[in-house]
N, C-alpha and C positions, 0 to 999 in steps of 0.2 A: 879658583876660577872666578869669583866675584871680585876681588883686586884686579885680577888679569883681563875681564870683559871693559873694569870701569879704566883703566888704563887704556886698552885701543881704542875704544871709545874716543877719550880726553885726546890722544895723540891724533885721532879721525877726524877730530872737530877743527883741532888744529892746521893738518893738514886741508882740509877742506878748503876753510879758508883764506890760506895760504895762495891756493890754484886762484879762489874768487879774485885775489886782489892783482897777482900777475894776469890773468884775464883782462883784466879792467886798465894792465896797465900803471898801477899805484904803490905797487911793492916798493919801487925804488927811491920815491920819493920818500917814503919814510924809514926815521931812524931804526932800529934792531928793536927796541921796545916797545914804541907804536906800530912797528909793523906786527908782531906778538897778538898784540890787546887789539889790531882792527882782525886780523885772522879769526881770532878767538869768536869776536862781536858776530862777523860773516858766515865761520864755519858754522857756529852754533844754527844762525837762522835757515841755513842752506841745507842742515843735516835736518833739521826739523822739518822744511820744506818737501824734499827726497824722500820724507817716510811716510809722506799720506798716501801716495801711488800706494805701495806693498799693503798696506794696511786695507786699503778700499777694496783693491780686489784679492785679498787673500791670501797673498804674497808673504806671511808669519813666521818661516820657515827659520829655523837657525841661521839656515846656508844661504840665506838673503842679509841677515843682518849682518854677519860677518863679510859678505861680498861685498857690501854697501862701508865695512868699517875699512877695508882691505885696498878698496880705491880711494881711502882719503886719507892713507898712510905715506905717497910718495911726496902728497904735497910738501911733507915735514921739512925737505930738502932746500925748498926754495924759501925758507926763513932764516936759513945761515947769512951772514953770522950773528951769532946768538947775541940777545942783553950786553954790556955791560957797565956796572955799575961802580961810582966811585967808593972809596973807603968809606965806613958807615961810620959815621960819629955816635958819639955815646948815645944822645938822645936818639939817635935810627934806635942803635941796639935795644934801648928802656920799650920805644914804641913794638920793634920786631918783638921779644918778648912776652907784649902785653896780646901783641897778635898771634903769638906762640900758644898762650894760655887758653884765646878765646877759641883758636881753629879745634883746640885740644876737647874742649869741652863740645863743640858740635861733633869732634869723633864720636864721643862716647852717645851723642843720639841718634848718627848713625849707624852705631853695632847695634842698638836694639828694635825691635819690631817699629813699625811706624804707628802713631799714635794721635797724631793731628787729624781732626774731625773733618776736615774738607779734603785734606788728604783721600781719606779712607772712604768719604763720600763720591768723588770722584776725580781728582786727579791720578791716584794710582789706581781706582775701581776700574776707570774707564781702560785704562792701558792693558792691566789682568784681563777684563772682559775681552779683548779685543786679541788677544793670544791666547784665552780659552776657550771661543767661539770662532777664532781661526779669520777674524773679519770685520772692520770697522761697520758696525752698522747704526743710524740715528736713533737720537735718544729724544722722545716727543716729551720733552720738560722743562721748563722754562729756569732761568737763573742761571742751576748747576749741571743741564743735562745738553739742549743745543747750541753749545759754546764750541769761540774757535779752540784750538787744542794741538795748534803750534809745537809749543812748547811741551808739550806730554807726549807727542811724537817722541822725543827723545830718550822717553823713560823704556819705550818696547825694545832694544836693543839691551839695555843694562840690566832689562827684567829677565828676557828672553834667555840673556849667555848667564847672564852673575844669579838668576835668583832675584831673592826680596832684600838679601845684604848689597846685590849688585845696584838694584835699586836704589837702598837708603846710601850708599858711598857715593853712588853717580850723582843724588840731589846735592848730598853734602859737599860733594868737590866742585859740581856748576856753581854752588850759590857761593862760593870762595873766587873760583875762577870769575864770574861775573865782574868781581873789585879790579882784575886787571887793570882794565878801559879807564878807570876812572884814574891809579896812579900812576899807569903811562901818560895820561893827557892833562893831570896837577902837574906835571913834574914841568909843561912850559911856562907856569909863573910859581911852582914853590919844588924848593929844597928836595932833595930825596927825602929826609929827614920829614921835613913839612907834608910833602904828599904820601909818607906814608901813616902819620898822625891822620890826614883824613880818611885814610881807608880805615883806619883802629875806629874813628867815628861813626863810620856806617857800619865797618863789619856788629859791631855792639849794641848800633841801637835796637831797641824791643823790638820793632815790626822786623827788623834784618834777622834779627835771632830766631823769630818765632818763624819766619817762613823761609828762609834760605835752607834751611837743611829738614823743609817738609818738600811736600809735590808742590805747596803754593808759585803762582810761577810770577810773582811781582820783581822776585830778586834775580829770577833768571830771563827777564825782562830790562832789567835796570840798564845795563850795558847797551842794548838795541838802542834803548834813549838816548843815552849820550852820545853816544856813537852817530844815530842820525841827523842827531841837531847840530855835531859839527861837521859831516859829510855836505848836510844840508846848507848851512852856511856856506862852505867852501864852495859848492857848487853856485849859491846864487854871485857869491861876490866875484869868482873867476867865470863863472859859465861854463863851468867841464861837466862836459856828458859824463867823464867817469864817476868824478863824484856824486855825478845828481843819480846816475844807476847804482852807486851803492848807496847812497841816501836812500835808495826806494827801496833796495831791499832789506835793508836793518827797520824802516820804517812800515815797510809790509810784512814783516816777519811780527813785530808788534802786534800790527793790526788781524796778524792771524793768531794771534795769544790769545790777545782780551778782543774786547767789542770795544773798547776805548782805544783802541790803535785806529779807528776807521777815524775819529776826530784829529787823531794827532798825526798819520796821515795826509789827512786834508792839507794841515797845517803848513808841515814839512812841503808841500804840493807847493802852495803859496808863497812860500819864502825863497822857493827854486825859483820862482815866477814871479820874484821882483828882479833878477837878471834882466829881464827883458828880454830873453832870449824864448824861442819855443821848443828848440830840439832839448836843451836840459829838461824844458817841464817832462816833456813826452817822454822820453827818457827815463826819470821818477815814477811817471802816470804807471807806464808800460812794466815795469822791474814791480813797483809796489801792486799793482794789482796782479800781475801771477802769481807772484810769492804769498800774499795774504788775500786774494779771489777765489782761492780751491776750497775753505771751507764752508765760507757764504753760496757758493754756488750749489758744493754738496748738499747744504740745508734747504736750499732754493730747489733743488731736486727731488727731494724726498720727505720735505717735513713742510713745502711750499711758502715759506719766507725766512729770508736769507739771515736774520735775526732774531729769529723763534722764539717767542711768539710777540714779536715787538711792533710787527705791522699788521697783526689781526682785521686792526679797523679797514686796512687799506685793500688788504687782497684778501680776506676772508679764508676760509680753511672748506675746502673741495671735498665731499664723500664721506666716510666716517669722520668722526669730530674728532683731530688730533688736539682742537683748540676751539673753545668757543665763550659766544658772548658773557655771560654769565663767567667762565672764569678769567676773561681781560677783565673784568669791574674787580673780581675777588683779588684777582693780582695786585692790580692800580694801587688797590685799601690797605693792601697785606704787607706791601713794596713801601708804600708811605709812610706806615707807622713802623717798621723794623730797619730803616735801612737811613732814614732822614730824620734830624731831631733837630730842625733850622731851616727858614724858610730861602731861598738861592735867592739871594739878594745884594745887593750891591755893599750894604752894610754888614754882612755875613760874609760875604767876599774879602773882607780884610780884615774880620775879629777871629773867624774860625783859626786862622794860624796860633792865632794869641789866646784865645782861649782855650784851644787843644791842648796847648802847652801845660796851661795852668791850671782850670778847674774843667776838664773833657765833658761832653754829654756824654750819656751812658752807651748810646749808638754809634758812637765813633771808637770807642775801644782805645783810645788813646794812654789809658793809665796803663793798657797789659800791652798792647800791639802799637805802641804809638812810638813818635820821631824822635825823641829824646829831648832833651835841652837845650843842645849845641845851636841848634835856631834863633833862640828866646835870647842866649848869652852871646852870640855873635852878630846879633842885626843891631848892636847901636854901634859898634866896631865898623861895622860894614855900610852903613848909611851915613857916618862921619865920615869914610872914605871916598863915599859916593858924592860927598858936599864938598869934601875938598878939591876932588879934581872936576867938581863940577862943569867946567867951561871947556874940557876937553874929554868928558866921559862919551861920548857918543862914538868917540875914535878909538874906545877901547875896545881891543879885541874880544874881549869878553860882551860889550853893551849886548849884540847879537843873541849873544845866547841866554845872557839875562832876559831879553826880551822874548824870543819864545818861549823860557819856562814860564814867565808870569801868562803869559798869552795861553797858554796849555791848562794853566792851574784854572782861570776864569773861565773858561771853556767849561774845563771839569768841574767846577763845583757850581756855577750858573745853569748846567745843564738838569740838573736835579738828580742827578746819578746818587750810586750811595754812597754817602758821605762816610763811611769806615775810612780811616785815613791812612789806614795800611794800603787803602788801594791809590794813595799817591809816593807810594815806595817807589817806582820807577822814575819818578822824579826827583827823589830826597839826592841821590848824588851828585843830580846839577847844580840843586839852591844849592846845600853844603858845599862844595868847589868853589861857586861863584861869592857865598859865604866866607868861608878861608883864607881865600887869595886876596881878599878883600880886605879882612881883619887883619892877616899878616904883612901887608903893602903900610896900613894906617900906621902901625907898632912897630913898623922897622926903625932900631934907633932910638924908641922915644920912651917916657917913663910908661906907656901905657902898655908895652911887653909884658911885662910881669904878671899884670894882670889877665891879659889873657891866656897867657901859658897857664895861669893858675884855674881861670875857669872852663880851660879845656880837661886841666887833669881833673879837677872836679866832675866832670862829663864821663870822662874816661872813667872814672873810679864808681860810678853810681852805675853808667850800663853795663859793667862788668861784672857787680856785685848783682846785678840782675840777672846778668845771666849765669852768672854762677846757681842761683837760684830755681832760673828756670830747667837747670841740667842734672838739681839733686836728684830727681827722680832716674834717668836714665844712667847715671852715675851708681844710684844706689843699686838698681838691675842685676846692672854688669858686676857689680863686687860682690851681689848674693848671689850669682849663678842662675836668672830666671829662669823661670818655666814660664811656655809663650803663652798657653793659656790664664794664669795668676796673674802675669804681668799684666796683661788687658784688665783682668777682674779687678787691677788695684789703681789700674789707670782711663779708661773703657767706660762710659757711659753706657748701660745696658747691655753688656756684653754676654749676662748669664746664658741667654738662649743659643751661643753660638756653636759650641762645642759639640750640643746635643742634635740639631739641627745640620752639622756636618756630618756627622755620624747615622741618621736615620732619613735620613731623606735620598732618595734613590735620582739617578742621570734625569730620567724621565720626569721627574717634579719638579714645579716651579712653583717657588710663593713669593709671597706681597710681604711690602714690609711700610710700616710710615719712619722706619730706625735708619738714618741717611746714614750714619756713622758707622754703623754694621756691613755697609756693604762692599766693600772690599775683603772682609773675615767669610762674607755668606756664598753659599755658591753662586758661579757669575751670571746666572740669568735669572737673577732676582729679580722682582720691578720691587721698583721703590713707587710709592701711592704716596702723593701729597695732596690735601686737599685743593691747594689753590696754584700748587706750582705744575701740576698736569691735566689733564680732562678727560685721556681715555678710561678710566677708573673715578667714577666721578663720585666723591668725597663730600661734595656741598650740600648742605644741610635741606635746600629748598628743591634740589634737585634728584633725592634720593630713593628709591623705592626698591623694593625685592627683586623686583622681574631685570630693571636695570643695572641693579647689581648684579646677577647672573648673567647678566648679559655681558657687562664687561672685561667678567672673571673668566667668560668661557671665551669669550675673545681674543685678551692676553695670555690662556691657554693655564690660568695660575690653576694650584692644585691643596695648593697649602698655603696658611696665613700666618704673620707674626704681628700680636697685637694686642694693645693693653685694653682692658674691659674698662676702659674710662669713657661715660656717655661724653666726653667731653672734645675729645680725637673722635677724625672723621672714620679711621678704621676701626675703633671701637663702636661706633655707633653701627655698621656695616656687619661688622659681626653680629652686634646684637640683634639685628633684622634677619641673617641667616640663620643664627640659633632658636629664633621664634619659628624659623618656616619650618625648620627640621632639615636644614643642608650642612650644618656644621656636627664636628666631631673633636673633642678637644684628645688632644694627645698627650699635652705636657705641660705643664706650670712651671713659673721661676720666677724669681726678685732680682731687677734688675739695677743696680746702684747709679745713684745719682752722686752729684760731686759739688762742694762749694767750691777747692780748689784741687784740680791733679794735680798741680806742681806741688802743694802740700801735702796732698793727702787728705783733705779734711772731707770727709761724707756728709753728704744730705740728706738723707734718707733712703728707699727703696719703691720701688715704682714693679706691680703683678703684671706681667706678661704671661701671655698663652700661645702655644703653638698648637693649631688645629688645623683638619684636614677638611676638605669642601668636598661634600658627596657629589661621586661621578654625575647619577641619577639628574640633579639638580643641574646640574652644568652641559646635559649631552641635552637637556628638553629647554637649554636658557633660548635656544638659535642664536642667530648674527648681533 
């Protein structure tokens, strides 16, 4: 059933698409392959779009997802006739192969339970919550909770029909199928051969490995990018309404993923509107704000700013405090030092490429989640290209789309966003393209071939031995036969209390937890308590007292608590103020393991957690 859900699915999305772009008009214009890969780009954003309706009001039903997969199965028709592709030369074959090996290895972390800590915190939490509560409802939490969620629309069908295996197949085959786009749209300036050596380059790098086949949705994002940048183009240089309406929907579909699709967006907006036309802008405006407007609007409705909690200062928070002053300051400070290790500057603007590469801060994650090398070893290949046709580079078809990547990239890192570099993965297969096409144009014919061939396979050999790495664990699983709970306890940051806490906690219970990583394992109406990323449970040190505490336990209705007895976490301290009043009841003790690496195996220590219960008494005399 979970092969069988993530195939209609795949064929759903397909078709979907398919209908968007005879809709539009556009099918015919393109060959068998790029008609495929913009389907793919469409369907995806359209299937993602179509599921927040069901989801809003309750609409969870089996027989909805299936009716929903069931109408995007005729489209499949209007993609005839199919690819095709010329004879593969040896080097395709050595490349296919090498893609062989790595898709092989992402099977094997899709058979096992999922295990990525953002994952589990909310890209798949949120989707289970929302098929186990029967109803999308807002989450009052900044960073990981009132996000758009686009793209996690797409997980409730593969969870709903397949299960958690339907689930982990449907990541693993979107974050594959994503690379379509990219080697249907290489293949107008490089080789079959060539364009698919660049998809072996992204499929391998770290951050593509590490999130393609989790919930993370950068890689099932990547395609909307490229896809809108050259819809985008196309519309402003011809002035076609149809393109600038599919520009806006792969460009609103973004912008309904992340919060960084509202910039990029804009962007796109812009570049329709050097046309000089205004029916294309309108066009774009119209298509990109319904497809990516439903989820801002929904947060604009119920949690009262459309970016939660990102305009505090402007529109303030009405009636109980979903959000307040005291935690925009603790955000601001908390946001700064975990998430920026470089000031957004002009001179940071053009080293962070170069020093990510080479010596990463520790906040960018660049050594485990980062872009590989093929950047570092193809930009003097690629800038001697850019020197030599210098006098006629502006009329290159590509200058366009070099131009709004670099325009996207200053946007995003001037912005002060967070500089983890994994979150410029939606852009990694425009530079790499425009990268490639560029290095392989400079080398046709000349002694400096060789050399690149050489430090591509070098590239090639290093992310693949990485991710060979990153898959022993999942690999090792599936040959010992896991058991799902061991497997967490061997991979699972503090997973000890989950098993026991499924087991003895009754429908009627809810508890708090500060373990973000637990909750997709915990039952689905857990709150998660942070101290600086929420405020209805207010965690901050200068703002805490007993009576408040009860107050906001009996609010959120919690009944039980998961929490380590360190004065140093805000729910341990929370505890310790209820177990002095005589409202706490400890149930159960555990050690919960910490980790220097899961992909090794190597432990850190152990970290005491308690599961206790919060006397009724206390909580029925807290009031409002």
């Amino acid at each position: 059933m979970s092969i069988l859900a993530v195939l209609l699915q795949t064929a759903a999305t397909f078709g979907l698409g398919a209908v968007v772009l005879r809709l539009l008009r556009l099918d015919k214009d393109l060959d068998p392959l790029e008609r495929l890969a913009w389907a793919w780009g469409a369907g995806f954003a359209t299937f993602g779009w179509l599921l927040f309706l069901p989801a809003l009001f309750g609409l969870t039903a089996d027989w909805v997802f299936l009716a929903l997969l069931a109408a995007g199965l005729p489209g499949l028709s209007l993609l005839r006739p199919w690819p095709r592709l010329a004879a593969p030369s040896g080097w395709t074959w050595a490349v296919a192969g090498l893609l062989a090996v790595a898709a092989g290895l992402d099977l094997a972390e899709a058979l096992v339970p999922p295990a990525d800590a953002d994952s589990l915190a909310y890209h798949f939490a949120r989707p289970r919550e929302i098929l186990a509560l029967g109803r999308l409802l807002p989450v009052a939490r900044a960073v990981d909770g009132a996000t758009p969620m686009l793209a996690q629309m797409t997980y409730l069908p593969a969870l709903a029909l397949g299960g958690e295996r339907g689930l982990t197949l449907w990541t693993g085959l979107s974050g594959w199928l994503a690379l379509l786009p990219l080697f249907a749209l290489a293949r107008r300036w490089l080789t079959t051969g060539w364009a698919l050596t660049l998809v072996a380059l992204v499929a391998t790098v770290p951050a593509w490995v590490y999130g393609a086949g989790s919930g993370q949705v950068e890689a099932r994002v990547a395609p909307l990018v490229l896809l809108a940048l050259f819809a985008t183009i196309q519309a402003g240089r011809d002035r076609d309404l149809r393109w600038a309406a599919l520009a806006g929907l792969l460009a609103g579909a973004y912008a309904g993923a992340k919060f960084f699709g509202l910039p990029f967006a804009a962007l796109c907006g812009l570049a329709v509107l050097t046309g000089r036309r205004l029916a294309p802008t309108a066009a774009f405006a119209l298509v990109a704000a319904a497809i990516g407007g439903p989820w801002y609007l929904f947060h604009a409705v119920t949690l009262g700013d459309p970016i939660f909690p990102l305009l505090h200062d402007i529109l303030g928070q009405p009636g109980p405090p979903l959000w307040d002053d005291a935690h925009a300051t603790a955000l601001k400070a908390t946001y700064s030092q975990s998430e920026t290790d470089v000031p957004a500057n002009l001179i940071w603007l053009l080293g962070y490429p170069v020093v990510a590469s080479i010596l990463p801060m520790p906040v960018w994650e660049a050594g485990r989640t980062g872009l590989g090398g093929f950047g570092l070893m193809a930009a003097p290949f690629a800038i001697a290209a850019a020197w030599r046709a210098r006098a006629s580079l502006w009329r290159s078809p590509l200058a366009p789309l070099a131009l709004l990547a670099v325009v996207f990239y200053a946007v995003w890192f001037l912005s002060g966003t967070s500089q983890r570099i994994r979150h410029l993965l939606p852009l990694y297969p425009v530079i790499a393209l425009l990268l490639l096409a560029a290095a392989e144009r400079f080398t046709r014919a000349t002694p400096a071939r060789p050399a690149l061939i050489a430090g591509i396979a070098v590239v090639l050999a290093v992310q693949l031995a990485g991710q060979v790495l990153f898959s022993l664990t999942p690999l090792g699983a599936l040959a010992g036969g896991y058991d799902r709970d061991r497997f967490y306890d061997q991979v699972l940051v503090h997973h000890a209390p989950v098993p026991w806490i499924n087991t003895a906690l009754k429908s009627g219970d809810r508890l708090v937890t500060g373990e973000r990583q637990l909750l997709y394992l915990l039952p689905p109406n857990t709150y998660f308590a942070h101290e600086t990323f929420q405020a209805q449970l207010n965690l901050l040190a200068d703002g805490a007292s007993p009576e408040r505490d009860l107050q906001g336990l009996a609010r959120l209705n919690i009944t039980h608590i998961l929490y380590s007895p360190d004065p140093a976490t805000g729910l341990g301290r929370l505890a310790a103020r209820l177990e002095a009043s005589g409202c706490l009841r400890p149930l159960a003790a555990f050690s919960g393991k910490l980790f220097l690496s899961r992909t090794l195996g190597l432990g850190a220590g152990e970290t005491p957690f308690v599961v206790a219960a919060i006397a009724p008494d206390c909580l029925t005399g807290a009031g409002p």
